[in-house]
C-alpha positions as CSV (number, residue, x, y, z in Angstrom):
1,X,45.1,11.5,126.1
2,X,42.2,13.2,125.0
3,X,38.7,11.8,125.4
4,X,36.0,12.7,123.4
5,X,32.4,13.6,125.2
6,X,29.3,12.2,123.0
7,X,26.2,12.9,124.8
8,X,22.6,10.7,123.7
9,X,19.4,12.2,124.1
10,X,17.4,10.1,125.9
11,X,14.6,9.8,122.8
12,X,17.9,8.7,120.4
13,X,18.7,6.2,123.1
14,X,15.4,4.4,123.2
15,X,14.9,4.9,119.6
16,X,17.9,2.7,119.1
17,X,16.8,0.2,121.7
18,X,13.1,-0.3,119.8
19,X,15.2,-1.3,116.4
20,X,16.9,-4.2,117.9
21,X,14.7,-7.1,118.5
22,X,17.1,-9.7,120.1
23,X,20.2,-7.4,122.2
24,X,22.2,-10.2,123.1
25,X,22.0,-11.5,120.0
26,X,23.9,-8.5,118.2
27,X,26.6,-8.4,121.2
28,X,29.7,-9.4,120.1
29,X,31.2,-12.4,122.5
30,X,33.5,-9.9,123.6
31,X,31.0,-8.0,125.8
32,X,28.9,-11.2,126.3
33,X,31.1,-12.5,129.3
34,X,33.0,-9.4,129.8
35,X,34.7,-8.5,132.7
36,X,32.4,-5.0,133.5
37,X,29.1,-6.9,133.3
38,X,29.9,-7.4,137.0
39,X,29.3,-3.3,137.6
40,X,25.4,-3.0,135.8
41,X,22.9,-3.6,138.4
42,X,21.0,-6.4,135.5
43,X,21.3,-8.1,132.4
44,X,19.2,-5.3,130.6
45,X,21.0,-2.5,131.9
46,X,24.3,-4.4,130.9
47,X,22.8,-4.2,127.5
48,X,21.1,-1.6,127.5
49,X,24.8,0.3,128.4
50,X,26.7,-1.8,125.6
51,X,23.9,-0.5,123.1
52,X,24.3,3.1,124.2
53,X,28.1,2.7,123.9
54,X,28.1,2.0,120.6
55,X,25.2,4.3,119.8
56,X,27.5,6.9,121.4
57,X,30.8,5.7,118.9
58,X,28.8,5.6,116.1
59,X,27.0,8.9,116.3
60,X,31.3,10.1,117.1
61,X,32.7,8.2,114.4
62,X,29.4,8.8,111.7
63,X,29.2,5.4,110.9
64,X,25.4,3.5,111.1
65,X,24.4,2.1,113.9
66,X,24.5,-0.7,114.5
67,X,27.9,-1.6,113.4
68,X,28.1,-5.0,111.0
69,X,31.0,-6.3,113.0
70,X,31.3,-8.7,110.0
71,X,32.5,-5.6,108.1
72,X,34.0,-3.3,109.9
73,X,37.2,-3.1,111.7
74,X,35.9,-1.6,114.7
75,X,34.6,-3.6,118.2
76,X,32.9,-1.2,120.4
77,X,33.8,-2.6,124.3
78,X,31.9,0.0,126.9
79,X,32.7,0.1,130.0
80,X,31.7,2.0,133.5
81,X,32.9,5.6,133.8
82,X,36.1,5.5,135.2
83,X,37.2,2.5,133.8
84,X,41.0,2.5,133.5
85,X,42.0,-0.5,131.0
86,X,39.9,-2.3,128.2
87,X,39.9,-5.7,129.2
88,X,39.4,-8.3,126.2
89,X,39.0,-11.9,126.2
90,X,38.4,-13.1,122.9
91,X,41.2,-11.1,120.3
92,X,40.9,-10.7,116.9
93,X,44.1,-9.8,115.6
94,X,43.0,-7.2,113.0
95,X,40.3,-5.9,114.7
96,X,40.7,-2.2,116.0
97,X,39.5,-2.4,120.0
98,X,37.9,0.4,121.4
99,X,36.7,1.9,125.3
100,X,33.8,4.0,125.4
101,X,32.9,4.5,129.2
102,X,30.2,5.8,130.6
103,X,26.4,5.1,131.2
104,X,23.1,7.2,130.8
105,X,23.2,8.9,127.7
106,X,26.8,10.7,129.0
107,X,29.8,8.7,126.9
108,X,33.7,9.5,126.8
109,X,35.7,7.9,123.5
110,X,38.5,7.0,125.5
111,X,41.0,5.4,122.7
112,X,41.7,2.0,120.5
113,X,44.4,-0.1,120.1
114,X,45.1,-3.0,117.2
115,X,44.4,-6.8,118.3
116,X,47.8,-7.8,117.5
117,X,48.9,-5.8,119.5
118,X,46.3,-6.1,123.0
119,X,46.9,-9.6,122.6
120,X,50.8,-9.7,124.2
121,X,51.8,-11.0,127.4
122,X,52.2,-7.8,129.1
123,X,48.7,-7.2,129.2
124,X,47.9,-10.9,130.1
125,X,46.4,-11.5,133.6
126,X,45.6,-14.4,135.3
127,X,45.4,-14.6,138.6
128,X,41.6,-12.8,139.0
129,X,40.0,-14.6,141.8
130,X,36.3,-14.7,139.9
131,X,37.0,-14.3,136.8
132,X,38.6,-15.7,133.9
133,X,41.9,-14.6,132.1
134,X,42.1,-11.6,130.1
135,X,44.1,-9.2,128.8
136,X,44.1,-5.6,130.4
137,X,45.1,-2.8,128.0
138,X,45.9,-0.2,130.2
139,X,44.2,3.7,128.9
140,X,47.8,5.1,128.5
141,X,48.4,2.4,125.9
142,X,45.8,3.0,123.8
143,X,46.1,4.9,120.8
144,X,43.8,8.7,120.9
145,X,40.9,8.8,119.2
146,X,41.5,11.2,116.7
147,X,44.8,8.8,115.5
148,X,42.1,6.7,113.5
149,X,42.4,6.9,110.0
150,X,40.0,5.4,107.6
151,X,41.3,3.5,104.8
């Protein structure tokens, strides 16, 4: 699978950051409670990450940032570099999911798949000792990037 390498400069990053007033606010529930919040040292940084991650897609994908997830078919879930699945907790079937991992300005588009089909048993797990249920997409299920086609 090929992963794609967007790199922010650090003025683009906090440029970004300055437009939103209210972060958590324009997180979608997704990322809220998601299972890497565990790895960022705060709640800012958390954000801060998730921000950049989708900074990092949109800049890839040319699309605005930030993305009206009441529009478009993409949800942006970043994870930690290294990350090997894109968990998901809350599914919506016709939504395209997709990992960006990284942090600090350095992030890889790692793949997507369809909600329909994230949300099957195969990916369900549910015996995490601290955390709650969730389906884990493993990387070598997701689709390549440059599969997308718009329209």
């Amino acid at each position: 699978m090929v992963q794609d390498l967007v790199q922010l400069a650090s003025e683009e990053t906090t440029r970004k950051l300055v437009d939103r007033d209210n972060l958590y606010d324009d997180v979608p529930e997704t990322q809220r409670n998601g299972f890497y919040s565990e790895y960022y040292l705060d709640a800012n940084t958390f954000f801060i990450e998730l921000t950049c991650g989708e900074t990092a897609f949109c800049k890839w994908k040319g699309l605005q940032f930030p993305i009206d997830y009441g529009k478009s078919p993409h949800t942006v879930i970043t994870a930690p570099q290294g990350a090997s699945d894109l968990v998901l907790r809350t599914i919506d079937p016709v939504r395209a999911y997709w990992l960006v991992t990284g942090a600090q300005g350095s992030y890889q588009i790692c793949g997507w798949i369809w909600g329909h089909e994230a949300r099957s048993h195969k990916y369900w797990v549910d015996d995490l000792p601290n955390d709650p249920a969730a389906y884990f997409v493993p990387l070598s299920e997701l689709y390549d990037a440059e599969d997308w086609r718009d329209g």
